[in-house]
C-alpha positions as CSV (number, residue, x, y, z in Angstrom):
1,X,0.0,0.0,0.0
2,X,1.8,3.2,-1.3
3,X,0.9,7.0,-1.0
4,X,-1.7,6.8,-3.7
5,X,-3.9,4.2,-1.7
6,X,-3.3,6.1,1.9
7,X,-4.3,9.4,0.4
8,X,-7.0,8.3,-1.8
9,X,-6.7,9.6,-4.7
10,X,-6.0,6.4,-6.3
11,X,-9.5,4.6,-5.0
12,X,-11.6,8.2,-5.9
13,X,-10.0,8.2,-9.3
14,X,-10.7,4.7,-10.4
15,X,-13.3,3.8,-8.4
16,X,-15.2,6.7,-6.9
17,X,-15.6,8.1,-9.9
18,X,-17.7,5.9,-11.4
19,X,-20.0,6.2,-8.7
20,X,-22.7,2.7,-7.8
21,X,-20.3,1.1,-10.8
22,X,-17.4,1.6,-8.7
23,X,-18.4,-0.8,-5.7
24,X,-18.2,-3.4,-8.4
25,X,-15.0,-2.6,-9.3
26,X,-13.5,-2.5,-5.8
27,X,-14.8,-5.9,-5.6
28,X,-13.4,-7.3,-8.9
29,X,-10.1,-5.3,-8.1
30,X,-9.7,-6.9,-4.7
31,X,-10.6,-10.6,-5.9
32,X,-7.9,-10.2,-8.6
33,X,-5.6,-8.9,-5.8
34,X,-6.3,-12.0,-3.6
35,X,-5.3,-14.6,-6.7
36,X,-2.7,-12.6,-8.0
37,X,-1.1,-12.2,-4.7
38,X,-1.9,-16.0,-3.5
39,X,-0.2,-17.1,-7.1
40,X,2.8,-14.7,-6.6
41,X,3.8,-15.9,-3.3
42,X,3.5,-19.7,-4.3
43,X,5.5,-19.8,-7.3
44,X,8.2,-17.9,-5.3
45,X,7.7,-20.1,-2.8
46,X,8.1,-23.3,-4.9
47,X,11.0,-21.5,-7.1
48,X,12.8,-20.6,-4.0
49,X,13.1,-17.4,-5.8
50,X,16.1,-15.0,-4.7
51,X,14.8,-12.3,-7.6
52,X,11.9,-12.3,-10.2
53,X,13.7,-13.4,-13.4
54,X,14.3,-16.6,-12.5
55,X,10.6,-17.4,-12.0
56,X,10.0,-15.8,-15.2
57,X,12.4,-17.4,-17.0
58,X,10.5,-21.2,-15.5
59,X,7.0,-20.4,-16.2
60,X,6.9,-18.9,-19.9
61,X,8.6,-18.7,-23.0
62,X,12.6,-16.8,-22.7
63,X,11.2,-14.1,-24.8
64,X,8.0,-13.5,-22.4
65,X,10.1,-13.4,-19.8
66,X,12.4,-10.9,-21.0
67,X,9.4,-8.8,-21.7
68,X,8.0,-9.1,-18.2
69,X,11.4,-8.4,-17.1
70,X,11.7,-5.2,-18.6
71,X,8.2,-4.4,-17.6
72,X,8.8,-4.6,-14.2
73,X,12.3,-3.0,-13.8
74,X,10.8,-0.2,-16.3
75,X,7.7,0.1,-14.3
76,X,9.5,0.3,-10.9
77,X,12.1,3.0,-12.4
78,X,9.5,5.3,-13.1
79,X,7.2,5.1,-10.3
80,X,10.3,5.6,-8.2
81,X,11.2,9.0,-9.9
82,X,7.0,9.8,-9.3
83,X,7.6,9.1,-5.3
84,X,11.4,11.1,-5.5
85,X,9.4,14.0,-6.5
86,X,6.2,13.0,-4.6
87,X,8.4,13.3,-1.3
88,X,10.1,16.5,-2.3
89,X,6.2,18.4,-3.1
90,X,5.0,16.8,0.0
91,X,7.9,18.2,2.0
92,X,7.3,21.5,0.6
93,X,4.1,21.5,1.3
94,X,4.0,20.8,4.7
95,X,7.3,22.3,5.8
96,X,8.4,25.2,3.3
97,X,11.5,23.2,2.3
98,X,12.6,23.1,-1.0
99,X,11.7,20.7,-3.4
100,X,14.9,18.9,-3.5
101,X,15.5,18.1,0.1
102,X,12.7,16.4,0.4
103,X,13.5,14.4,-3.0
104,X,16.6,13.5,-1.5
105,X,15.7,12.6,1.7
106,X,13.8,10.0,0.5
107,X,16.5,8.8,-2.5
108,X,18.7,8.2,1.0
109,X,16.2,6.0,2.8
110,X,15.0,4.2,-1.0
111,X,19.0,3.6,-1.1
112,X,19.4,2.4,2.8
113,X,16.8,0.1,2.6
114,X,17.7,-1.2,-0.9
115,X,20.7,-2.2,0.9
116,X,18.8,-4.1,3.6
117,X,18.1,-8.1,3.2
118,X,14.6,-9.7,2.3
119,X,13.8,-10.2,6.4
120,X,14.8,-7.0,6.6
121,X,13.0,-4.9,4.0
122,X,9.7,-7.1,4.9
123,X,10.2,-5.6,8.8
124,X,10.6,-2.5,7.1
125,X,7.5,-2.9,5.1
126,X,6.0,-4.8,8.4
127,X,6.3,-1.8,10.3
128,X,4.9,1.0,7.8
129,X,1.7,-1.4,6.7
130,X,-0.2,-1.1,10.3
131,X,0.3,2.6,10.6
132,X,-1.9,3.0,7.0
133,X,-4.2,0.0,8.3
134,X,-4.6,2.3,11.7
135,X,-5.4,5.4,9.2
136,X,-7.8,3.8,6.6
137,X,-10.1,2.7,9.8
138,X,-10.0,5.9,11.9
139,X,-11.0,7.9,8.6
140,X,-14.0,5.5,8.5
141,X,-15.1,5.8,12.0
142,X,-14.8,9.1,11.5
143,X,-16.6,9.2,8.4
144,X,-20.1,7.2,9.7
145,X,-19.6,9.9,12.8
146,X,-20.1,12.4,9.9
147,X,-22.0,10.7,7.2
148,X,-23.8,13.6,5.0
149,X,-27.7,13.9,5.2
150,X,-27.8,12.8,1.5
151,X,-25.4,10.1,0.3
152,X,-26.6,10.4,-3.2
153,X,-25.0,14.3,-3.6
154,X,-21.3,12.4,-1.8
155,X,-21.7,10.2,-4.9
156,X,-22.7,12.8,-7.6
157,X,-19.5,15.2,-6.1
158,X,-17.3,11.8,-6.5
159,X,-18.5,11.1,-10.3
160,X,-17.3,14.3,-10.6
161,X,-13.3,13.1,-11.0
162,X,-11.9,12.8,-13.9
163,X,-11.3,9.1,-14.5
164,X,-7.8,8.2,-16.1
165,X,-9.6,5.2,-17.4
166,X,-13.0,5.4,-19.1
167,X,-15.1,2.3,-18.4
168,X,-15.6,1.2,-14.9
169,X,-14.2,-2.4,-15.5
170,X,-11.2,-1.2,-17.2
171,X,-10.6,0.9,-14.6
172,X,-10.2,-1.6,-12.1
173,X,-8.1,-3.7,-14.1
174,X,-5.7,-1.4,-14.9
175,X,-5.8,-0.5,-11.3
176,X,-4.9,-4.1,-10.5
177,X,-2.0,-4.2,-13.3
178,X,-0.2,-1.1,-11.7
179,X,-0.8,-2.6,-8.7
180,X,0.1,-5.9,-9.1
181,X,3.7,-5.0,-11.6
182,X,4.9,-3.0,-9.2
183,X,4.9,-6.0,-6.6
184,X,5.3,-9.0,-8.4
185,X,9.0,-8.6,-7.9
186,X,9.2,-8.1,-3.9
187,X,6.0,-11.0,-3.6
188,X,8.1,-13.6,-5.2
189,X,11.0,-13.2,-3.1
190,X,9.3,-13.1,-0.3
191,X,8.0,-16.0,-1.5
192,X,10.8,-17.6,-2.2
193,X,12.1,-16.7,1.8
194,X,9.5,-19.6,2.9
195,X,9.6,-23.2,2.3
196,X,5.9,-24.2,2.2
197,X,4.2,-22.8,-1.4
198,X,0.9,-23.7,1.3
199,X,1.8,-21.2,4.2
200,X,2.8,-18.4,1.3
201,X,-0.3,-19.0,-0.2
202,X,-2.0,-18.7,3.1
203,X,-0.5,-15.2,3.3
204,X,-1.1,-14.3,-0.3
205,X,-5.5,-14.8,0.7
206,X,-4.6,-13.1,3.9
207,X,-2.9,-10.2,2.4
208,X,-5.6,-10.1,-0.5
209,X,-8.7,-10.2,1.7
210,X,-7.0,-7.4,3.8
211,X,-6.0,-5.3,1.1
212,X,-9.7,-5.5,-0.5
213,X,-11.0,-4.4,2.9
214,X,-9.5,-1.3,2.9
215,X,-10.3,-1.0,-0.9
216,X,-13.4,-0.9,0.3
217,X,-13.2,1.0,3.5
218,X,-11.1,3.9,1.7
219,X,-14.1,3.9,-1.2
220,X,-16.4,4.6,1.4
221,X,-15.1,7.4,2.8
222,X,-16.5,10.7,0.8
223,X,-14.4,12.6,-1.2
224,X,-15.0,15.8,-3.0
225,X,-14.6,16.8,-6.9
226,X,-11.0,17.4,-6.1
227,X,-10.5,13.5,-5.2
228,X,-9.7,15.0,-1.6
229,X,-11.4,13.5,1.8
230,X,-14.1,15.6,3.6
């Protein structure tokens, strides 16, 4: 779960959007989540992967794999330059500081942890994970505290977003493909850290059914035209 998912402007923009239509999609999006994620951890698992090529490279064809390969490292390059300057308008933002400290700060910690083993990047990762599950659920107690008299206006305001993806469906698979490229590579090593393929599959429903939860709870919560919480 990245910035997009604990701000919300990734569930308002493909899902809130489309208003009724976009329950469905959460729904679709978090089943796809739970298979995906159950499949990635078991083939690392089985594969005893140490990175993501080498499963590639036993499951489909050399030149599909090389493809795949390039999609992910391509994929993770740029979304990594999107949170470098994420942090450094965030910092601004909030603190006055210039754009590049912030940028930096976080291209320091990005390279620390890089430098960190599989047990300890998922700690890392073990640590962060709760503080965004503790978030997602006060917004929505906070939200049915402050439910608007008329839900149907909270979903007209929502439909209001700009969609980056036109068809409600579409939207949520797309949603899933960003989503699911950009962890295929850390899934399968972690994965590949545990001997059972049947315990990492265990955690790859757990995970899934958790993650569509707070699909759900973080749809729920109003948002304005803007894509911004009330």
């Amino acid at each position: 779960m990245g910035a997009g998912f604990a701000t919300g402007q990734e569930v308002v923009q493909y899902f809130s959007s489309f208003g009724i239509n976009g329950v469905w999609g959460i729904i679709i999006a978090g089943v796809i989540m739970t298979i995906a994620g159950t499949v990635f951890l078991q083939l690392g698992s089985y594969f005893h992967a140490s990175e993501h090529n080498a499963v590639f490279r036993k499951v489909t064809h050399p030149i599909v794999s090389k493809l795949l390969d390039i999609a992910v490292i391509f994929t993770l390059f740029a979304v990594g330059f999107v949170m470098l300057a994420g942090a450094g308008s965030n910092m601004a933002q909030q603190f006055g500081w210039p754009a590049w400290v912030g940028s930096t700060l976080m291209l320091v910690l990005v390279l620390v942890t890089g430098l960190l083993d599989v047990d300890k990047v998922s700690n890392v990762i073990g640590l962060l994970t709760p503080t965004i599950i503790i978030a997602v659920i006060a917004l929505l107690i906070y939200t049915l505290m402050n439910m608007p008299e008329n839900a149907g206006e909270v979903i007209d305001i929502a439909s209001q977003t700009e969609a980056p993806v036109g068809n409600w469906l579409l939207s949520a698979v797309n949603y899933n493909g960003i989503a699911l490229i950009l962890a295929v590579s850390m899934s399968l090593v972690i994965g590949g850290d545990h001997i059972s393929p049947r315990e990492a599959g265990w955690g790859g429903v757990i995970g899934g059914v958790t993650y569509a939860i707070l699909l759900g709870i973080s749809g729920f919560r109003p948002a304005d035209g803007r894509g911004q919480d009330w």
